[in-house]
C-alpha positions in Angstrom: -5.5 -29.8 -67.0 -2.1 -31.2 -66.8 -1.8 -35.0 -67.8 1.3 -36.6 -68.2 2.3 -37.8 -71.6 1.5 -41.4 -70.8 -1.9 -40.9 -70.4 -1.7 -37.8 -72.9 -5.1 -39.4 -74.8 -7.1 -38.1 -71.6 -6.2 -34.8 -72.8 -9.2 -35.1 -76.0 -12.7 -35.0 -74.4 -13.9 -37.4 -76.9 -11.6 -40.4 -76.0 -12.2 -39.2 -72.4 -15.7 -40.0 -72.5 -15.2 -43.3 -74.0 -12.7 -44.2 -71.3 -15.0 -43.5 -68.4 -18.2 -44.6 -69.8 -16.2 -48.2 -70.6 -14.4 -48.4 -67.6 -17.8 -48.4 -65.8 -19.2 -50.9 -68.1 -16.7 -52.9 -68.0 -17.3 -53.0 -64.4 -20.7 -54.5 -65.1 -19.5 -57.2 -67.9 -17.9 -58.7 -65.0 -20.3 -58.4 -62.1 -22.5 -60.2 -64.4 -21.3 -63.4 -64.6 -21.0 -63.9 -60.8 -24.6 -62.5 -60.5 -26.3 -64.7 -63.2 -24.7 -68.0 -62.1 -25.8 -67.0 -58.7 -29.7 -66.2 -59.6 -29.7 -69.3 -61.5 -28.1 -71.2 -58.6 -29.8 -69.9 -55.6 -33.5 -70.6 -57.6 -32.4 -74.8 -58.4 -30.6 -74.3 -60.8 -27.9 -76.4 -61.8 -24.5 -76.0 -63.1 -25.4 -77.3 -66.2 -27.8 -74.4 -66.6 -25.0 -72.2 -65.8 -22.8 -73.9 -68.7 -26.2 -73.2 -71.1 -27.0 -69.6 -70.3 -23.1 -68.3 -71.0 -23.2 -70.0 -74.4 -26.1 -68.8 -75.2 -23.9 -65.3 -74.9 -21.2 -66.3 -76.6 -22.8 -68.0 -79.4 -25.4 -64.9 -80.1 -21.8 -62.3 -79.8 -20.3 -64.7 -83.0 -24.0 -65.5 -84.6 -24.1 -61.3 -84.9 -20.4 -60.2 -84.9 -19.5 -59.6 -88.5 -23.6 -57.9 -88.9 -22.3 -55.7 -86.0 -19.4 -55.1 -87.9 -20.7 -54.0 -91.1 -23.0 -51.9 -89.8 -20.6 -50.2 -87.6 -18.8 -49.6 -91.1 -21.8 -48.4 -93.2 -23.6 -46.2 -89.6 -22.2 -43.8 -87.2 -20.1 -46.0 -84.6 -21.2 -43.9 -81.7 -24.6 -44.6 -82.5 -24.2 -48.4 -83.0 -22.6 -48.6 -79.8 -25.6 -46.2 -77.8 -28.1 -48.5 -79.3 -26.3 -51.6 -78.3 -25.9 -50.0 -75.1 -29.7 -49.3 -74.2 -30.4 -52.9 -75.4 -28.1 -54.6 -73.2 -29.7 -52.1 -70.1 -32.8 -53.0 -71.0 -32.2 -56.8 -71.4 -30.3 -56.8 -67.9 -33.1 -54.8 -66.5 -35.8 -56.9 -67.2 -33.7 -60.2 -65.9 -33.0 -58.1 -62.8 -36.8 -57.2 -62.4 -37.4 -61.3 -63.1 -34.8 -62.3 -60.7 -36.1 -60.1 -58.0 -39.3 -60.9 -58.3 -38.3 -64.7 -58.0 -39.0 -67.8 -59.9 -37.2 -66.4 -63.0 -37.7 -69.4 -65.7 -34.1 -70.4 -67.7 -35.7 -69.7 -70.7 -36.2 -66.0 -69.9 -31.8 -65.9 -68.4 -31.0 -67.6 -72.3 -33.4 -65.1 -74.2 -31.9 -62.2 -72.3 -28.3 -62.8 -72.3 -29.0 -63.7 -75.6 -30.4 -60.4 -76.6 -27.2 -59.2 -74.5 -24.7 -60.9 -76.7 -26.2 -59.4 -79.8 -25.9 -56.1 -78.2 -22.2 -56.6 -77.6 -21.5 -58.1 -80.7 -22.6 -54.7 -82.6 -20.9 -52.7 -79.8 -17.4 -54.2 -79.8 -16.0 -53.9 -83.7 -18.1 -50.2 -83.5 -16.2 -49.6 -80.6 -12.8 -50.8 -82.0 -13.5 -48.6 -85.4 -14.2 -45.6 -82.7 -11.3 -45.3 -81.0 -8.8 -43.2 -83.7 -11.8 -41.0 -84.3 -11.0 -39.8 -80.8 -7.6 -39.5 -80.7 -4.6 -38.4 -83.1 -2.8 -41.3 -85.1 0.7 -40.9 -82.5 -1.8 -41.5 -79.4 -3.1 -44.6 -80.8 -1.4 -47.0 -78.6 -1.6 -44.9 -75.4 -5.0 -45.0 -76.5 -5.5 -48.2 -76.5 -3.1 -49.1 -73.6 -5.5 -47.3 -71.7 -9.0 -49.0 -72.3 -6.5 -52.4 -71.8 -6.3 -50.8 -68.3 -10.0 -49.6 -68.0 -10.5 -53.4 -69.2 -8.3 -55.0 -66.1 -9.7 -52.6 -63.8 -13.2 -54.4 -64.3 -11.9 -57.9 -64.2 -10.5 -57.0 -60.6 -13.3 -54.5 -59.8 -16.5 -56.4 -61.0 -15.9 -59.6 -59.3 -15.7 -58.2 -55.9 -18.4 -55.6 -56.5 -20.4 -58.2 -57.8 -19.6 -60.3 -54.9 -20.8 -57.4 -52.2 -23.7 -56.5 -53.8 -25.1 -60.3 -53.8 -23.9 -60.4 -50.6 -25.7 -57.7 -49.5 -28.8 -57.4 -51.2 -29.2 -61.0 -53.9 -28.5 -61.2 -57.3 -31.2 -59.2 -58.9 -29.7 -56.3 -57.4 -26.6 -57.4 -59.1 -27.8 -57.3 -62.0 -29.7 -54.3 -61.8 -26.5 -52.6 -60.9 -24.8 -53.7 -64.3 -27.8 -52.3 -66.5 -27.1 -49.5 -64.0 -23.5 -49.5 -65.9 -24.7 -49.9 -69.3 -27.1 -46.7 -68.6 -23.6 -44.5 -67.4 -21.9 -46.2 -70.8 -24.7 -45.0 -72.7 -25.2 -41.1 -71.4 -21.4 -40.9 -71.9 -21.7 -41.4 -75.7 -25.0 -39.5 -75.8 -21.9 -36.5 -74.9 -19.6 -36.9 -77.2 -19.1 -35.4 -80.7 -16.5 -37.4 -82.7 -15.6 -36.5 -86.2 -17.7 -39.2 -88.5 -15.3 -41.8 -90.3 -15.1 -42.5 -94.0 -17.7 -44.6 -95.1 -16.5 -45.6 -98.8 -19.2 -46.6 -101.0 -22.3 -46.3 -98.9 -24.7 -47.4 -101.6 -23.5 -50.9 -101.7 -25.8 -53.9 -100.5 -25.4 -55.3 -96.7 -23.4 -59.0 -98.7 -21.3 -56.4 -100.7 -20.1 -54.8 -97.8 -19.5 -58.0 -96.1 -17.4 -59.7 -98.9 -15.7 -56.0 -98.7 -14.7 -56.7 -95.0 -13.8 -60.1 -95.9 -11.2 -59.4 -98.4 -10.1 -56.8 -96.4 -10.0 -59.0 -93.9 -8.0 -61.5 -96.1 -5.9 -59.7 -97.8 -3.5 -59.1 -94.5 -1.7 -62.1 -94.4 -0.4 -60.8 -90.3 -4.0 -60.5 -89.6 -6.2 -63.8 -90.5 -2.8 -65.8 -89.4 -2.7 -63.9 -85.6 -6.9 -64.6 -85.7 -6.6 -68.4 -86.5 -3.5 -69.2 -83.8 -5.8 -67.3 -81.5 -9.0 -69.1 -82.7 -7.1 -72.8 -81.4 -6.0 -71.2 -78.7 -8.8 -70.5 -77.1 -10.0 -73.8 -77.5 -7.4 -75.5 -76.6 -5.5 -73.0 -73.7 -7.6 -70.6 -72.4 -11.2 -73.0 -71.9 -9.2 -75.8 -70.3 -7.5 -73.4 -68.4 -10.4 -71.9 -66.9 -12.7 -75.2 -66.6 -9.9 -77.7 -65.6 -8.0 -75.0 -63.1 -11.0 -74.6 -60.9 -10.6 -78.3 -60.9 -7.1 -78.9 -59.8 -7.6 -76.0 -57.4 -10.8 -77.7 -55.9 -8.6 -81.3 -55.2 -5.1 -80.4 -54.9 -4.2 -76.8 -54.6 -6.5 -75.6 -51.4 -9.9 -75.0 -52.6 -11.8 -71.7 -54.3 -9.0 -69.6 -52.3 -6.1 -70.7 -54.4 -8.1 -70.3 -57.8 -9.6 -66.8 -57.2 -5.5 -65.7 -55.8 -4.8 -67.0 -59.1 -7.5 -65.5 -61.3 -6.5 -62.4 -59.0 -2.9 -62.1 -60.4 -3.6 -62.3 -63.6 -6.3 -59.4 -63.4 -3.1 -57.3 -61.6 -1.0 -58.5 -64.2 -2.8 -57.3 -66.9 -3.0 -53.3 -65.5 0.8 -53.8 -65.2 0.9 -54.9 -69.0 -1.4 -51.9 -69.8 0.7 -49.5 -68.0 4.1 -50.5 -70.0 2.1 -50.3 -72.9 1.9 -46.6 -72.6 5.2 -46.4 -72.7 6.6 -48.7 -75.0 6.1 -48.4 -78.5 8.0 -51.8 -79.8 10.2 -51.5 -82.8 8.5 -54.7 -84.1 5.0 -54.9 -83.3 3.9 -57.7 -84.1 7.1 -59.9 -83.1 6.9 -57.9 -79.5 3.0 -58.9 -79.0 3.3 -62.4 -80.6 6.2 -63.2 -77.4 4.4 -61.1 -75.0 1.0 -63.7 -75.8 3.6 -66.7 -75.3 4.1 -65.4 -71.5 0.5 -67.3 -70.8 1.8 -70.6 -71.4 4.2 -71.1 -68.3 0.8 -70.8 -65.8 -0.4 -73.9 -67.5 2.5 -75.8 -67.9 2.5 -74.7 -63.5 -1.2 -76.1 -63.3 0.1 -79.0 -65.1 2.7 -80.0 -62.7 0.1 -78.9 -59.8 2.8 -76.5 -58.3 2.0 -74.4 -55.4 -0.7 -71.9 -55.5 1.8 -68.8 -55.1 4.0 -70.3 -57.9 1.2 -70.2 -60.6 -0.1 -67.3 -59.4 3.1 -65.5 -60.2 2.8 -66.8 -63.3 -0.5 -65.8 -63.9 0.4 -62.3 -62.9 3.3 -62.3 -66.1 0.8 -64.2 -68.2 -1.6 -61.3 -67.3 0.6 -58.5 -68.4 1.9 -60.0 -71.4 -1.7 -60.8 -73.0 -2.9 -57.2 -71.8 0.5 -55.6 -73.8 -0.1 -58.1 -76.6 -3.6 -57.3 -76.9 -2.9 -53.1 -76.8 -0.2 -54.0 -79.2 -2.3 -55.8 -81.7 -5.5 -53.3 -81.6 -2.7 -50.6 -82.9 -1.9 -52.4 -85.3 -5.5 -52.3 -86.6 -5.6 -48.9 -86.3 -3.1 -47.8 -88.0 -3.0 -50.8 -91.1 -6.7 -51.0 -92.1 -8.6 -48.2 -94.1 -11.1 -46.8 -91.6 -14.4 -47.2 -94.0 -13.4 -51.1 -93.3 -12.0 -51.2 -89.3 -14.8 -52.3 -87.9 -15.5 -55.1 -90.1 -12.3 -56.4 -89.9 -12.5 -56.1 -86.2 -15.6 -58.2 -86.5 -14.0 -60.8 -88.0 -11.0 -60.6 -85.6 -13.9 -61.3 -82.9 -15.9 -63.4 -84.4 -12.8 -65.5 -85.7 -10.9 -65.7 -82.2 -14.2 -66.6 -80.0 -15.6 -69.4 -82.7 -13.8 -72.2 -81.0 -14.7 -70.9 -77.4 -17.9 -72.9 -76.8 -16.7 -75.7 -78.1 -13.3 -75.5 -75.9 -15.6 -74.9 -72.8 -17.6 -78.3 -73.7 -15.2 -80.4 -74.0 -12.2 -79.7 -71.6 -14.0 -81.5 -69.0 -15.0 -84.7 -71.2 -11.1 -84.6 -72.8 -9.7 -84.9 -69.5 -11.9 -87.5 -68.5 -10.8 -89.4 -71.5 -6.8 -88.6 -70.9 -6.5 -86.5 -68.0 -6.1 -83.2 -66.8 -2.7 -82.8 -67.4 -2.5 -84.5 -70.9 -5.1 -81.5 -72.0 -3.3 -78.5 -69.8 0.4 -79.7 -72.2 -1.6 -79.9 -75.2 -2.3 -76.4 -74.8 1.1 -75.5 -74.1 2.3 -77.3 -77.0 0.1 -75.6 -79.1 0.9 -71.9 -77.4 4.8 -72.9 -78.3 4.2 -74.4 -81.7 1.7 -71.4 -83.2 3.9 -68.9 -81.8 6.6 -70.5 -83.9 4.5 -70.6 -86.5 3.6 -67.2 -86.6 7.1 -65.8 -85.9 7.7 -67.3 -89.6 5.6 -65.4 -91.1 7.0 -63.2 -93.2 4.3 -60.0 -93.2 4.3 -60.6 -88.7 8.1 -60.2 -89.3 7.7 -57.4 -91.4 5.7 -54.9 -89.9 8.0 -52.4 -87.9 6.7 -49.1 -85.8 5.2 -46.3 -87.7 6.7 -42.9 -86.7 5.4 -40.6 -86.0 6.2 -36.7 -85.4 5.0 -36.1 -82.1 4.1 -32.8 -80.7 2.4 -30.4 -78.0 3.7 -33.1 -75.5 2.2 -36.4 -77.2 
């Protein structure tokens, strides 16, 4: 098989069976949303119901994160993530079944997306601490470029599937189609055979191996900095954005058209950041992906001002790419600066430190610009996006940290 260099990872049948078992997942994570506010809608539902049943999926996914992570450390990562895998088909499953079946009560959606987001949060660091058992160390980035791409694929993909399928046949069949996705995720780790990681001491307690991961965690001064400007940020960029920009496209920009060409962009935009990431390996890693995660603020500071639909959505299409290079960037960096007996737990607290803000951000965008106003709340997040990145750029072991060469052969 002949596979250009920038997609040279495709070339190892392990990583290539973690590519297309995620990209079709992925698929799924985002036909889901659509589906469940949709099944929880069309039965009486009320948005407020919506609001409850994703944070009861958020909260579970940082409740379980660093347990995910530790175990991901102490187990076999492909078997973490199978496991979480048939839990989150079988969760979805049932729902779909529920849903179906009609007069699905909103305690059993909050149970099983519950369940779902305790599934994810053992699957994602596992999945993280997988990746350079697949690959060799120069691929890394390619590597990870890729699932970036595999990632932006299902944000354009899984909306408009998702949007078909209800169309065509309801919700439940929605949702049966993304445990559908989980089952394909799950079969294709079920084929693979990755070399087992080093486990370190694997007699020490479950707390000993989570104070492990914590000063692991700790002890990289460019890591806990990059997870705490990110933390703020999305509580105070990335929930107003997406609560308050519905908003202002509702009243002022032309209705759900404008916001889904906007939400649109950003999902092109972030294949086109995945696709220079296969590329280009940045001298300075960090500094490259700290500016590239600036490029989200100027499709605020657009919504702000309440410019023209086309204008922000360009915007959202560079804000797109620069947070999908930015996030390929920083997962290498991972990779190639943490011991493998630990990745996955500091992974887990990457996660579980960058989403802890996220429900809170959610509930209160819409009460904070009641209070000030819409725009007030959008500049506050700019400000913040210019101020951290500042802040960050200043630090000394961000600065630091330059490209690991490596000696690349057979066409990598």
């Amino acid at each position: 098989m002949r596979i250009p260099k920038a997609i040279a990872p495709l070339r190892e049948r392990e990583f290539r069976l973690l590519f297309c078992g995620q990209s079709i997942s992925l698929i799924g994570d985002n036909l889901a949303p659509i589906a469940l506010a949709f099944a929880i809608l069309d039965d009486g539902g009320s948005a407020t119901d919506v609001g409850i049943v994703y944070s009861a999926n958020i909260l579970a996914r940082v409740a379980f994160m660093l347990v995910g992570g530790v175990w991901a450390d102490r187990l076999s990562r492909r078997r973490v993530m199978l496991a979480a895998d048939v839990a989150r088909a079988v969760c979805t499953g049932v729902l779909a079944v529920a849903v179906i079946a009609g007069g699905a009560p909103l305690a059993l959606f909050v149970a099983m997306v519950a369940v779902h987001g305790v599934g994810a949060a053992f699957f994602t660091p596992a999945s993280t601490g997988l990746v350079p058992q697949t690959v060799g160390a120069p691929l890394l980035q390619r590597a990870n470029a890729l699932l970036g791409i595999a990632h932006s694929g299902g944000s354009v993909l899984g909306p408009a599937a998702g949007g078909a399928v209800i169309a065509l046949s309801g919700p439940g069949t929605a949702l049966a189609t993304d445990a559908g996705t989980f089952v394909a995720s799950a079969a294709a780790l079920l084929a693979m055979r990755p070399p087992e990681h080093d486990r370190g001491d694997v007699g020490s307690g479950f707390l000993s191996d989570l104070a492990d991961g914590w000063a692991e965690f700790r002890a990289r001064t460019w890591v806990w900095v990059v997870v705490l400007q990110y933390a703020v940020w999305h509580m105070l960029v990335l929930a107003p954005f997406m609560v308050l920009g519905a908003v202002v496209a509702r009243d002022e920009l032309g209705g759900a058209g404008a916001w889904a060409v906007i939400l649109a962009a950003s999902g092109v935009g972030e294949l086109a950041g995945g696709i220079v990431a296969l590329r280009l390996r940045p001298r300075w890693p960090l500094r490259a992906a700290t500016w590239a995660g600036l490029l989200w603020a100027p499709q605020v500071a657009l919504l702000a001002l309440r410019e023209p639909a086309w204008l922000i959505g360009a915007a959202a299409l560079v804000a797109g790419a620069g947070m999908a290079f930015s996030m390929a960037v920083w997962n290498t960096a991972l990779h190639e600066h943490v011991p493998a007996r630990s990745l996955a737990r500091v992974s887990s607290y990457d996660w579980a430190g960058t989403l802890v803000f996220l429900p809170l951000g959610f509930a209160l965008a819409g009460p904070a610009a009641d209070a000030a106003s819409i725009s007030t709340v959008l500049w506050l997040g700019v400000t913040w996006s210019l101020a951290s990145a500042a802040i960050v750029l200043a630090v000394p072991s961000v600065r630091a940290m330059g490209r690991v060469d490596y000696s690349l052969s057979s066409g990598a």
